[in-house]
GUDOLUM-686217 format. One record per residue (C-alpha): residue number from 1; x, y, z. Coordinates in Angstrom, 3 decimals. Example, Ala and Ser with C-alpha at 12.3 -4.5 7.8 and 13.67 -1.06 7.14 Angstrom:
BEGIN
{torza = 1; px = 12.300; py = -4.500; pz = 7.800};
{torza = 2; px = 13.670; py = -1.060; pz = 7.140};
//
This chain:
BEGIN
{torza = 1; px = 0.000; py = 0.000; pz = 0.000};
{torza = 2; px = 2.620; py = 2.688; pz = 0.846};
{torza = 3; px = 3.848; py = 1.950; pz = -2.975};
{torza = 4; px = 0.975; py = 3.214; pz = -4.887};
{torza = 5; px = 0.393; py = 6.285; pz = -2.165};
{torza = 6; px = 4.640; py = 6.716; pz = -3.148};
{torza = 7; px = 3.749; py = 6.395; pz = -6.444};
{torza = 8; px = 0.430; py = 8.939; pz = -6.508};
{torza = 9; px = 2.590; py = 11.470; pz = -4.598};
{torza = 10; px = 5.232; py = 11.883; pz = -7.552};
{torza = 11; px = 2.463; py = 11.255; pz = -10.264};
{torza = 12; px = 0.987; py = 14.448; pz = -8.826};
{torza = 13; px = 4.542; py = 16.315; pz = -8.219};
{torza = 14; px = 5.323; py = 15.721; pz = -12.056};
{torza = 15; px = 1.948; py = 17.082; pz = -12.951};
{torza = 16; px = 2.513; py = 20.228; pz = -11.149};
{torza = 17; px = 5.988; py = 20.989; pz = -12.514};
{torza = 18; px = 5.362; py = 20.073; pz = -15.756};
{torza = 19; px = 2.247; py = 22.372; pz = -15.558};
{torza = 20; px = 4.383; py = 24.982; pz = -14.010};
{torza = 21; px = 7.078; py = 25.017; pz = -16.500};
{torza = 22; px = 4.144; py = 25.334; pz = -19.290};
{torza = 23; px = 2.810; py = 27.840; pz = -17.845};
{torza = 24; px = 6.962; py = 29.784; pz = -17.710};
{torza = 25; px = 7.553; py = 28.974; pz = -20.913};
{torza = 26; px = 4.999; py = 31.912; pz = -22.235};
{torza = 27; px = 2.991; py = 29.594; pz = -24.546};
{torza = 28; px = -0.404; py = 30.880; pz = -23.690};
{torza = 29; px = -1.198; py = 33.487; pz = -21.003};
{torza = 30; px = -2.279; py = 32.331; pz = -17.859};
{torza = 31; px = -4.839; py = 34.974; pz = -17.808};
{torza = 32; px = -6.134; py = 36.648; pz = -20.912};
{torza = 33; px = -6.715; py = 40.563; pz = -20.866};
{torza = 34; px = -10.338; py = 41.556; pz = -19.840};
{torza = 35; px = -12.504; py = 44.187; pz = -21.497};
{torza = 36; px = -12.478; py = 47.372; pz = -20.305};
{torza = 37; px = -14.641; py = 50.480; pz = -20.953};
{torza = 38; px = -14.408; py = 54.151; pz = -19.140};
{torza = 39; px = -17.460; py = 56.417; pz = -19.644};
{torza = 40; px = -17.330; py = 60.313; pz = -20.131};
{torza = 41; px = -20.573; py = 60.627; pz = -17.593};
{torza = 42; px = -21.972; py = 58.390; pz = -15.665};
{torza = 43; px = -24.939; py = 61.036; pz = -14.212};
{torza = 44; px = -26.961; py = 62.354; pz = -17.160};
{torza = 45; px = -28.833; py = 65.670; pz = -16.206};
{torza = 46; px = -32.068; py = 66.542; pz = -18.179};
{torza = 47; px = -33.240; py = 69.851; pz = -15.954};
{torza = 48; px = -36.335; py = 71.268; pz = -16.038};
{torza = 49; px = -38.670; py = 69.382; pz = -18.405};
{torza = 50; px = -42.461; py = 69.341; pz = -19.356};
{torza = 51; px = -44.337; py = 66.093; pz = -19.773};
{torza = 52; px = -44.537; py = 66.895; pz = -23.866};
{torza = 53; px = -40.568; py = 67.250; pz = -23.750};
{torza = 54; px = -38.772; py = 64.165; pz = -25.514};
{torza = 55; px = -35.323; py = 64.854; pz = -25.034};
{torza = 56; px = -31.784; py = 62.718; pz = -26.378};
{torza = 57; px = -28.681; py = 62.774; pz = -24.661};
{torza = 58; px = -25.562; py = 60.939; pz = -25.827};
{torza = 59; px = -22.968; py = 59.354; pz = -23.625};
{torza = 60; px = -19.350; py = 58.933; pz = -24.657};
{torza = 61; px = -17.252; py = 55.847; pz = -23.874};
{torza = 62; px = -13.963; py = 54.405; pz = -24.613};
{torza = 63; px = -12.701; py = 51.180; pz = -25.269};
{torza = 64; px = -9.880; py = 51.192; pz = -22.335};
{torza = 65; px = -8.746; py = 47.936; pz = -22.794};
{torza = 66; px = -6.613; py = 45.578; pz = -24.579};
{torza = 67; px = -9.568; py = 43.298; pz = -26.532};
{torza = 68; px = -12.393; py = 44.232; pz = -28.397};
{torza = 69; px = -15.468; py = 45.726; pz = -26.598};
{torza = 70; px = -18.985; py = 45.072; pz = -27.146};
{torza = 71; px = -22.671; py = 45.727; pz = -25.551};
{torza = 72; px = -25.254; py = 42.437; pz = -24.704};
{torza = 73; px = -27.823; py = 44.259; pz = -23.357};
{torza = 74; px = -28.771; py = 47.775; pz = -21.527};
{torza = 75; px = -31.876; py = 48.402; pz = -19.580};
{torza = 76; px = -33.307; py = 51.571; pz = -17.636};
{torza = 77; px = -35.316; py = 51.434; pz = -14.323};
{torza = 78; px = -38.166; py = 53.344; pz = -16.013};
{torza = 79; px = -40.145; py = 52.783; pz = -19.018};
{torza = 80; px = -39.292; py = 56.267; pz = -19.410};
{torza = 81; px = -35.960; py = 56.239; pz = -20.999};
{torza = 82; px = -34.828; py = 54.081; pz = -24.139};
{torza = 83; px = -31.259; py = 53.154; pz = -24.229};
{torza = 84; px = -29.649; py = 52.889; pz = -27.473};
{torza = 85; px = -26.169; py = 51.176; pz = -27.447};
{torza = 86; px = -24.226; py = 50.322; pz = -30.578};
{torza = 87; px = -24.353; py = 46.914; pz = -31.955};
{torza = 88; px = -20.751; py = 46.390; pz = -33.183};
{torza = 89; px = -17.293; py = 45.996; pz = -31.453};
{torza = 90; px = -15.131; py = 48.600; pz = -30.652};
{torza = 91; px = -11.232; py = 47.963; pz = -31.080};
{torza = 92; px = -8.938; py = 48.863; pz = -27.508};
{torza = 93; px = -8.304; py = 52.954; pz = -27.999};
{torza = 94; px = -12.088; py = 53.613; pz = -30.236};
{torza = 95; px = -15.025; py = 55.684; pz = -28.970};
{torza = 96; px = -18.565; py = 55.399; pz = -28.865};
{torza = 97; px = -21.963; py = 56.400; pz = -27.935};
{torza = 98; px = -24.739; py = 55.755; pz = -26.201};
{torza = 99; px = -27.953; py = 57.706; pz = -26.785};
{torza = 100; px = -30.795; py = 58.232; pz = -23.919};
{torza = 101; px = -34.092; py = 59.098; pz = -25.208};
{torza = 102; px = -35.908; py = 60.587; pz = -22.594};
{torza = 103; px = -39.772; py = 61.394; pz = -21.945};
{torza = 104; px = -41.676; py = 61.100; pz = -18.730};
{torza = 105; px = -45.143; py = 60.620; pz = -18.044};
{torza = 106; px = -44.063; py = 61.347; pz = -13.976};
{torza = 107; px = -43.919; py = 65.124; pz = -12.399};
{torza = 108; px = -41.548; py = 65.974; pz = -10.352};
{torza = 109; px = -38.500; py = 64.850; pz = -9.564};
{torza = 110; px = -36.931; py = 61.483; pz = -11.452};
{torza = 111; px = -34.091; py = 59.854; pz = -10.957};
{torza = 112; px = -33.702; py = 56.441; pz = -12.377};
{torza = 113; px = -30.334; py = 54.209; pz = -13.015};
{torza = 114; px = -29.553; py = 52.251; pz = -16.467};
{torza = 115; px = -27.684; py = 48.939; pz = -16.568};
{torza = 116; px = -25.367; py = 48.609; pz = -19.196};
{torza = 117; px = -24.515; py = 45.047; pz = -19.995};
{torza = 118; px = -20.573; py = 44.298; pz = -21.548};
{torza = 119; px = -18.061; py = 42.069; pz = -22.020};
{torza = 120; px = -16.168; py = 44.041; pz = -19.492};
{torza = 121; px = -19.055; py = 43.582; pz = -16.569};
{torza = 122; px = -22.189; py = 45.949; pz = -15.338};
{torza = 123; px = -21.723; py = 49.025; pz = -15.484};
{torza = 124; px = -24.271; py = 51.748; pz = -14.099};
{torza = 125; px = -25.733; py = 55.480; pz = -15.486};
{torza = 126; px = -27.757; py = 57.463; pz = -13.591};
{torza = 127; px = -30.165; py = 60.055; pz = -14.859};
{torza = 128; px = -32.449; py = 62.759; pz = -13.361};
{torza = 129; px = -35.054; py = 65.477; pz = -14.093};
{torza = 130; px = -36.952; py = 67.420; pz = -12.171};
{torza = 131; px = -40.910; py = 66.843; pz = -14.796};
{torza = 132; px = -43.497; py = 69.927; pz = -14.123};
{torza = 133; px = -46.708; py = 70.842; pz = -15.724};
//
C-alpha cells in the first residue's frame, strides 16, 4: 500500500511541474486581458422638463482595454428612458456612444439608473429630471 500512495505522490509532483514550466515557458497566457470600458458621464442631467418634452442625450465611452469591446444588453429602471447602445465591437483605444431618449409621463423629480450590460461587466448610469406641468 505505501507503494501506490509513493507512487500517486510523484504522479501528482510531475503534474505540477510540468504544468508549471508550461505555464513559464509563455505559450499561452495564464490569464487573458479583460474588457475594459471608461465612460465620459456616468450622471446624465435633463433639468427642467415638461411632460410633452422628448429629449436625447448621448454618452461617450472608450474602449480602455486591450480586446475588443462590445454591448449584450442595456436596460433603464423606467419605461421612461430608451437606451440605445451600438451593436458592433469597438477595437482597444475607439469611442462610442450611447444615446438616452428621454420622456416622462411622472412630475416631479426622477431619478432612475440604467444597466449597461458588456463584455467588461455591469456598469451603471444614472439620470435625473426634475418633470413639471
Amino acid at each position: 500500500m505505501k507503494k501506490a500512495g509513493q507512487f500517486y505522490a510523484i504522479f501528482i509532483l510531475c503534474i505540477l511541474a510540468t504544468s508549471s514550466l508550461a505555464q513559464n515557458k509563455g505559450d499561452k497566457p495564464l490569464i487573458e486581458p479583460k474588457a475594459s470600458v471608461a465612460f465620459k458621464d456616468t450622471i446624465i442631467e435633463f433639468g427642467v422638463i415638461t411632460q410633452k418634452d422628448s429629449l436625447v442625450q448621448a454618452v461617450e465611452f472608450k474602449n480602455t482595454g486591450k480586446v475588443p469591446f462590445h454591448f449584450y444588453d442595456a436596460v433603464s429602471e423606467c419605461g421612461c428612458a430608451t437606451i440605445v447602445v451600438p451593436k458592433t465591437d469597438f477595437k482597444p483605444g475607439k469611442k462610442g456612444t450611447i444615446l438616452i431618449i428621454f420622456k416622462s409621463p411622472y412630475m416631479g423629480s426622477i431619478e432612475k439608473k440604467i444597466t449597461l450590460v458588456s463584455n467588461a461587466g455591469i456598469h451603471y448610469l444614472v439620470y435625473r429630471a426634475y418633470v413639471k406641468e
